[in-house]
N, C-alpha and C positions, 0 to 999 in steps of 0.2 A: 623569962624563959631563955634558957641559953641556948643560941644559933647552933645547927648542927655545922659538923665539919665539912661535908658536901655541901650547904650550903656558902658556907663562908668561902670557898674552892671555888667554887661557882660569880661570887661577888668577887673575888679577886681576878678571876679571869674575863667579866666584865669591864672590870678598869684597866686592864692589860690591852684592853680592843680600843679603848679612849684614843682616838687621834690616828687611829688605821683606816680609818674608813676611806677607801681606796678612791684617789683622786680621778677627775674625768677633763674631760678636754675643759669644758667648759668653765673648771674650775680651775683650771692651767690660766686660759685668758684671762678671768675677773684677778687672780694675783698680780697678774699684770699692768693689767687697768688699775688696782689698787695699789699699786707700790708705793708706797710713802715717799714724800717730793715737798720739797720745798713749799714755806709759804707762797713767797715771791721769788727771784731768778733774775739777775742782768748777765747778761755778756756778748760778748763781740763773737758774730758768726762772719766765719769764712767762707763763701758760697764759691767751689769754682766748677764750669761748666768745661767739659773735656769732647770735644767730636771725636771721630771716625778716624779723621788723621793723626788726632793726638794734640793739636791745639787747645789752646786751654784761655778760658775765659775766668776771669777774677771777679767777685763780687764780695763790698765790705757791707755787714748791715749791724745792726745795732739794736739787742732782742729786750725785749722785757717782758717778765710772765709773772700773774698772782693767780692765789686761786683767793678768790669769795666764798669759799663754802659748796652753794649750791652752782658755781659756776667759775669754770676755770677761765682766765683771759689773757691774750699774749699781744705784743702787738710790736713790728719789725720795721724797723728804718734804714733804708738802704742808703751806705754815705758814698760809695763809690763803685763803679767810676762813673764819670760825668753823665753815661746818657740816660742813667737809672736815678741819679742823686735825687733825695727828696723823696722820691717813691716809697711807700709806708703800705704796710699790711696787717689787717687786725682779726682775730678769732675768737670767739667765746664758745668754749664748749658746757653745755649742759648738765649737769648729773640724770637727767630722767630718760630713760633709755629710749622714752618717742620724741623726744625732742631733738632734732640734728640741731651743728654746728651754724651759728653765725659767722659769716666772712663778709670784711671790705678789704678795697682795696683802692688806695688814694693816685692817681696817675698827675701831676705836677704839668705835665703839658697841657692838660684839658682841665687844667685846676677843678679836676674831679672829684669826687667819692662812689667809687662803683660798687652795690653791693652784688656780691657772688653768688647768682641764681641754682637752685637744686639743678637746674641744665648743666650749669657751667664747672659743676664740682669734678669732672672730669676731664676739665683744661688742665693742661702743664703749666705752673704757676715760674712764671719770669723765662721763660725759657730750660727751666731745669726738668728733671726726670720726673720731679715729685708731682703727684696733680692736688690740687686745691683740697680734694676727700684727703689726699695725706696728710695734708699736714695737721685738719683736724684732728679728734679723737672716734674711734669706731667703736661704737659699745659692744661687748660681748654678745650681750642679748640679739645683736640683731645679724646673728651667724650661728649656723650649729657647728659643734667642736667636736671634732676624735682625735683623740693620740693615736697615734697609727706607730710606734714606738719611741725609743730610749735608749738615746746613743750618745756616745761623747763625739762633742766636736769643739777642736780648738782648746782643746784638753779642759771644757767645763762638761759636768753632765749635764745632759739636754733633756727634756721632751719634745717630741717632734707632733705639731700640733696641725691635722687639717681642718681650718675653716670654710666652710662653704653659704656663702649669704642668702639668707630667707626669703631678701627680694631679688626675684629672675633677673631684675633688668641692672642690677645692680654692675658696673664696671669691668670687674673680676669676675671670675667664675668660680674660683681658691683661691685661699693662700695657705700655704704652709709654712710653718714658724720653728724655727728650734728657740727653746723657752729654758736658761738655765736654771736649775732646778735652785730651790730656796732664797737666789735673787732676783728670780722671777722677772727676768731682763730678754727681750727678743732678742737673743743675737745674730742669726738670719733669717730674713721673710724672701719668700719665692712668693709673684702674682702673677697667676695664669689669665690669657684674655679670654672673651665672651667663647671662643672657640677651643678653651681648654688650652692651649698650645701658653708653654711660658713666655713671660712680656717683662718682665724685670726682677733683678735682683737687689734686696738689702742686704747688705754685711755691716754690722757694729763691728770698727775698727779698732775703738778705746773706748773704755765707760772705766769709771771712777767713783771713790767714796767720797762726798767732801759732806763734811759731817756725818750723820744719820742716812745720807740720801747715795743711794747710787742713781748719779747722772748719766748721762750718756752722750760722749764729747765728742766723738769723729766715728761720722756715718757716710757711706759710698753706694748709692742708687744704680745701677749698670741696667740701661735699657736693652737686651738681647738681642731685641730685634732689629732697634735702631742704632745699635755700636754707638751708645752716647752715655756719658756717665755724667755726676752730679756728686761732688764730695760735698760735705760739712762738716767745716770743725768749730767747734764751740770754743775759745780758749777765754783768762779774763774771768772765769766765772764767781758771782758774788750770791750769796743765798742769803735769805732770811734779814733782811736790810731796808725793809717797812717800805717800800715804795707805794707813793702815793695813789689810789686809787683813780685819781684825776687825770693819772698817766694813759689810762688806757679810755680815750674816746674820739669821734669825731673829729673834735677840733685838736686835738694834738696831732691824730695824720695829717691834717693841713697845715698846721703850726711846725713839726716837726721835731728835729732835737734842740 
């Protein structure tokens, strides 16, 4: 029996709707969270720490990142200057949205392994702007998301994305993200404190293709409150170059590079 022509009007403007289905905050972040990235990852981070007067503090470290599948693991060796040398940091983040991040952190003086308690995820990690929850990874799931709108900034189109975290005691109170659209890259995060009042700014300086992957190479923390910033740049960097699994444990923080 042959399809009437309302009909067949009607299955084409079905398939017309395929892939409209109008995006929501929360599907702004999981693109995010899912951005395709490297198996593995080495390179040489720049860490400098800037005060109030403008002084600047140097730090060299020495990154390396894989993911396993169900778990992503990084782990940072700082080679300079002298009072940090030695000093190593390790994270493993989870795929399962109730599973938080694993943190240690190796201290050479106290020929230690500290690991970093759910308390202490909210220390400033080395002196910089970033605390210990940043550098892990925040699941989606455990923030509700609105797009509050859609602006250009820095001449990418953005969404502008408010998260507000499910758990009260949580650090932050918001953050809002501008998210560019189709590379699905933060390029600025605002974190408001427990009091709502803003506490720091992220701005993506440079991000890059190197292969398949946009990376993201020189990033700038500005604490508001505290007139104190925190640059990173990534330079050096190497992708997809089989690094040994053995790289990221225990005895390498204490061993070193």
């Amino acid at each position: 029996m042959k399809k009437s022509i309302f009909m067949i009007m009607m299955a084409i403007f079905a398939l017309s709707l395929v892939g409209q289905e109008k995006i929501t905050g929360l599907k702004v972040i999981q693109n995010v969270y899912n951005r395709k990235s490297p198996k593995d990852q080495t390179g040489e981070l720049i860490m400098t720490l800037i005060n109030k007067r403008g002084e600047e503090r140097v730090r060299k470290i020495k990154q390396f990142t894989k993911d396993f599948g169900k778990v992503e693991k990084k782990i940072m060796f700082f080679i300079s200057p002298a009072d940090v040398h030695n000093t190593s940091f390790m994270n493993w983040s989870y795929d399962k949205d109730d599973k938080d991040d694993d943190q240690w952190i190796y201290l050479p003086a106290l020929k230690k392994i500290k690991r970093i308690s759910s308390d202490s995820k909210s220390d400033y990690f080395m002196g910089s702007d970033f605390t210990y929850d940043d550098l892990g990874d925040r699941k989606p799931k455990q923030d509700n998301h609105k797009i509050l709108r859609e602006e250009k900034f820095h001449n990418e189109n953005c969404y502008v994305i408010e998260s507000i975290p499910k758990d009260e005691d949580y650090m932050y109170s918001k953050t809002i993200t501008w998210v560019i659209k189709n590379k699905w890259i933060g390029l600025k995060k605002e974190f408001y404190d427990e009091d709502g009042d803003l506490l720091k700014t992220l701005n993506i300086k440079k991000y890059q293709k190197i292969k398949e992957y946009w990376l993201i190479l020189n990033s700038e923390m500005h604490n508001v409150q505290k007139n104190h910033t925190t640059t990173m740049e990534l330079k050096n960097v190497k992708v997809d170059t089989s690094i040994p699994s053995s790289k990221f444990t225990e005895r390498m923080m204490k061993r070193g590079l």
